[in-house]
N, C-alpha and C positions, 0 to 999 in steps of 0.2 A: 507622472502618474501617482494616485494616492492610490495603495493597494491595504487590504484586511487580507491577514493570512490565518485560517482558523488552525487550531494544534499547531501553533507557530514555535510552544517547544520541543515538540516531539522531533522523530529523526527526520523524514524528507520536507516536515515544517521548516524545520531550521537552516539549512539547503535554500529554502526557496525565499526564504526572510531575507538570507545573506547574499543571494546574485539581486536580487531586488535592489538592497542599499547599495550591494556594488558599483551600479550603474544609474543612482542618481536616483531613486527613486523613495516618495515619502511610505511608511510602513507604518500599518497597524497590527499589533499581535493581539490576538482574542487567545489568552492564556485562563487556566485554570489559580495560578497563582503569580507570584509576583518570580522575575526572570531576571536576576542578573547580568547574566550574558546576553538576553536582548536588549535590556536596557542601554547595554556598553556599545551595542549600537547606532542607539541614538533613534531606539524604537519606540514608539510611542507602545504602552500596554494598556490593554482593555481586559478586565478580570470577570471570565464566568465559564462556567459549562456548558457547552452546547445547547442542553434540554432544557434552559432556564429562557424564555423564550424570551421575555422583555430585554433581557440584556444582552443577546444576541441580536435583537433587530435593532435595539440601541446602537451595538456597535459596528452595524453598516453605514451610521451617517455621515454623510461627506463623502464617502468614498466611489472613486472612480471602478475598480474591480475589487471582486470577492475572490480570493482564493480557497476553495473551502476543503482544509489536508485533513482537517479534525475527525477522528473515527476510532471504532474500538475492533480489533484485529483480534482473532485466537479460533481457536477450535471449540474451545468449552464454556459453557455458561449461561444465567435464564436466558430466555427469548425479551423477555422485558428491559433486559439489559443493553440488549445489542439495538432494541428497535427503538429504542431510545437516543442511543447516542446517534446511531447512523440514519433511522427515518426522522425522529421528530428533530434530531440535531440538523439535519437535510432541510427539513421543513422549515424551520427556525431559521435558517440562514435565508431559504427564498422567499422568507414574510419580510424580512428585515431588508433584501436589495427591494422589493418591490413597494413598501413605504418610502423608499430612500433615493428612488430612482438609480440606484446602480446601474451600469451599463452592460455587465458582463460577469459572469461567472463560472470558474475554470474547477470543476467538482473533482477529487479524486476518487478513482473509483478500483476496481480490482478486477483480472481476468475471471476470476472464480466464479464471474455473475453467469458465466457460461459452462460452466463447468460441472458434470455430473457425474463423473467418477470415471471415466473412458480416455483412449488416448485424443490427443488433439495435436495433430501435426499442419503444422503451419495454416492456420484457419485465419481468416481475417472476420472483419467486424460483420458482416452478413450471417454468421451465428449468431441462432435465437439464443435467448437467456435462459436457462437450465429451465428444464421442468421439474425435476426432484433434488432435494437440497436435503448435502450430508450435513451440514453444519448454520446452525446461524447466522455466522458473518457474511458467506456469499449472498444470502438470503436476504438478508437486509441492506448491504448493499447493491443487489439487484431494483432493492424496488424505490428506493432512493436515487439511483442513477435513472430512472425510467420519469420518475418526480422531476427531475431538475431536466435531463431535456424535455420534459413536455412541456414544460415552463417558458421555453425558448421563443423571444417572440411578444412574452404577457408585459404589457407596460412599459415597453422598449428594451426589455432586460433579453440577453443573447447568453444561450449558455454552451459549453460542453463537458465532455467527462472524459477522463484521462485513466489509462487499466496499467500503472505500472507493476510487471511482474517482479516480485522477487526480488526486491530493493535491499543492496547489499555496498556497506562503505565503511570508514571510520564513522565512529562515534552511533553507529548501530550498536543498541541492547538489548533485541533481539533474536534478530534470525542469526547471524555468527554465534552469537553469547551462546543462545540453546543449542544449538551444534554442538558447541566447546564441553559445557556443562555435560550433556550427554554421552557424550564418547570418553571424557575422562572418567566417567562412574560407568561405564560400560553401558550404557543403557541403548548405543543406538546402533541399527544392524542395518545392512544393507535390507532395500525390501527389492524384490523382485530378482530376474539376471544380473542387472547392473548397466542395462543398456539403452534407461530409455533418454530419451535428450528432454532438453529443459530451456525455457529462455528466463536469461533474470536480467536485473537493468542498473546500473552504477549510481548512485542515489546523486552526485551533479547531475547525470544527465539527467534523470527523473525529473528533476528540479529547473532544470534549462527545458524540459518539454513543456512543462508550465508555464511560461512566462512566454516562450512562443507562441504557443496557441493565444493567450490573451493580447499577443502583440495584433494576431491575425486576426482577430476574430473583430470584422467590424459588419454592418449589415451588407446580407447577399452574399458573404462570406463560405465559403464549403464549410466550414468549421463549426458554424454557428451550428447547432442540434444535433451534435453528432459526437460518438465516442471514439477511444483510440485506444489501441494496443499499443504498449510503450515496452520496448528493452532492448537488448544490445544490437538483436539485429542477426544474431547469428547463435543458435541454439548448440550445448555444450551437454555435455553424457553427465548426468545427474552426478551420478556417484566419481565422477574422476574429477569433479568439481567439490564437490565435497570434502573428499579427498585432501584435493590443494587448499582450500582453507582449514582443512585440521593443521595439516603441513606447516601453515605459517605460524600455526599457536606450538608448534612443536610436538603435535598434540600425533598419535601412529595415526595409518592408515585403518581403515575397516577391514577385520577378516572374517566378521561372523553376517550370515545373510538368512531371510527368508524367505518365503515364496509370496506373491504380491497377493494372493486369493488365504492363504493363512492369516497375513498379516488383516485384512480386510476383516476376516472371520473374529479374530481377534480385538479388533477393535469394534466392532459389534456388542463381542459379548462382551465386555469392559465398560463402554456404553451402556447398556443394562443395569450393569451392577451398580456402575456408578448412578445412576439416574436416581435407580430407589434406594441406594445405603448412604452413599457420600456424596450429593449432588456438588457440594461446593470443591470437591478435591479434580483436578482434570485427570482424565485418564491417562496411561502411557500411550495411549495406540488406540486412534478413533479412522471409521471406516475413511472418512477426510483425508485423514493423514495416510492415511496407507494410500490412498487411491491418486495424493501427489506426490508420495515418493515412490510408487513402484510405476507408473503411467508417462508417458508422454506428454508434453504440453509448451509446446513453441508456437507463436503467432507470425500471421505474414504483417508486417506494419510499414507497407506501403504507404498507406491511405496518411498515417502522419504526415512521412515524408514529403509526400503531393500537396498535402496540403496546408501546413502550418512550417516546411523545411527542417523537420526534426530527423538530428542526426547525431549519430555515435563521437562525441568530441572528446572523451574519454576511453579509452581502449581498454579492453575486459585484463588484458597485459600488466597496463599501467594503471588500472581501477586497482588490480591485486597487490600491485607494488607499496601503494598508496596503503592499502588495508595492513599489509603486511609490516610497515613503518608503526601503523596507528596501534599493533600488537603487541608490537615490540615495546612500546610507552607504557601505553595503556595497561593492558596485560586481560581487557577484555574481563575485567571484574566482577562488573557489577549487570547481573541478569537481573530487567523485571520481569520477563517473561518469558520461560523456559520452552514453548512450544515451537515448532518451526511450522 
């Protein structure tokens, strides 16, 4: 199989670049710059940005599947920003299989497309896509994931979209880092009781649901037009998971907490302020964030299982063990993006 993997250096990019050549298979990265460490691969690199549309449907040619990882995550920032990278970078990718004949296209995409600020205990994919959006990213990738499977079908091309939640491993600089960062300048407080569950996903696994679905996905396929909720499979108490990754960075426990409707009120009016004085600075606390750390939100993800054999091959145990090595090295330095 010749695969294109978009944000092939980003975090669950680089995951799915690396079980790809594992197993014999040729790799295209669609990077924003030149990549060392893909290179050492023996990856081939194709250089642009998403939203540059000719060289993103350039670099679908040849290729047998699209992996499309590339997107831009966070709580804060224009609307022009995000619908850019995630609609018309979406767009850009299905111009370019459909000139190229591609045969398949495995979109990542994110629970939050369903997500409007309430709890969600074990819901499967028969939830609608949010009506009201606290934040741009869910929003843009709502309508981007509705783009690419309607697409399924056009020109022989077979797609689907994959919702992994809460993607957490070594070499995350991210969601750990911001954790890290925050709690050691005191910045981050329990929000709510402390009791509500969570599902999050071991960034192999994330990355082996990918490449399954594209295994499966041929026509007549259950697979083909449809999304999936991705993560461990067994939902863990927010904060006592938290918790255990401060733990591994040596980092105390949480002792100061809020109530999840202050927290909310808060991030409200901080949103505000921010909007009209500092629009480029992100706020501490946007009603987004309050509303997935004080809330519920575990999925039922049978429907993978049935139907592309996606399954827990990393254990949240030995994912932690694994993280907790990479801490130890590492030391979890270098944050681009302090938001969780």
């Amino acid at each position: 199989m010749f695969a294109l993997v978009t944000g092939a250096s980003g975090f669950l990019g680089r995951y799915v670049v690396e079980q790809l050549v594992a197993r014999g298979d040729r790799v295209r990265a669609l990077v924003r710059s030149d990549n060392a460490e893909l290179q050492a691969l023996g990856v081939e690199l194709a250089r642009a940005d998403v939203r540059d549309r000719q060289a993103t449907v350039d670099s679908c040619a040849g290729v047998d599947v699209v992996f499309h990882v590339a997107g831009l995550s966070g709580i804060w920032g224009p609307w022009e920003t995000y619908y850019g990278v995630n609609v018309v970078g979406a767009e850009n990718v299905l111009e370019g299989c459909r000139q190229h004949g591609v045969g398949r296209l495995i979109y990542t995409s994110s629970p939050s497309v369903t997500f409007e600020g309430r709890d969600q205990c074990g819901i499967d994919e028969s939830a609608p896509y949010a009506r009201r959006w606290l934040c741009h990213y869910p929003h843009t990738k709502a309508i981007a994931e509705q783009r690419v499977l309607a697409a399924n079908g056009d020109d022989g091309l077979l797609t689907c979209a994959l919702r992994p939640h809460l993607i957490w491993g070594p070499r995350d600089r991210h969601l750990v880092p911001g954790l890290l960062e925050r709690a050691r300048y005191g910045e981050l407080r329990r929000v709510g009781r402390g009791k509500n569950l969570i599902d999050m996903v071991y960034v192999e696994n994330a990355a082996a649901a990918h490449l399954q679905a594209a295994d499966a996905m041929i026509r007549g396929s259950a697979v083909c037009g449809r999304a999936y909720f991705i993560s461990q499979g067994e939902p863990v108490n927010c904060w006592e998971w938290i918790d255990a990754l401060l733990g591994l960075a040596g980092v105390p426990p949480l002792r100061r907490s809020i109530p999840t409707n202050l927290a909310w009120f808060a991030g409200a009016v901080l949103e505000t302020h921010h909007h009209w004085f500092c629009p480029d600075e992100e706020p501490r606390m946007t009603r987004f964030l309050a509303a997935q750390l004080g809330q519920s939100h575990y999925f039922d993800i049978r429907r993978a299982r049935e139907d592309f054999g996606y399954q827990v091959a990393i254990t949240t145990a030995e994912g932690m063990a694994r993280l907790g090595r990479f801490l130890a090295a590492d030391g979890a330095s270098t944050v681009h993006h302090a938001s969780i």
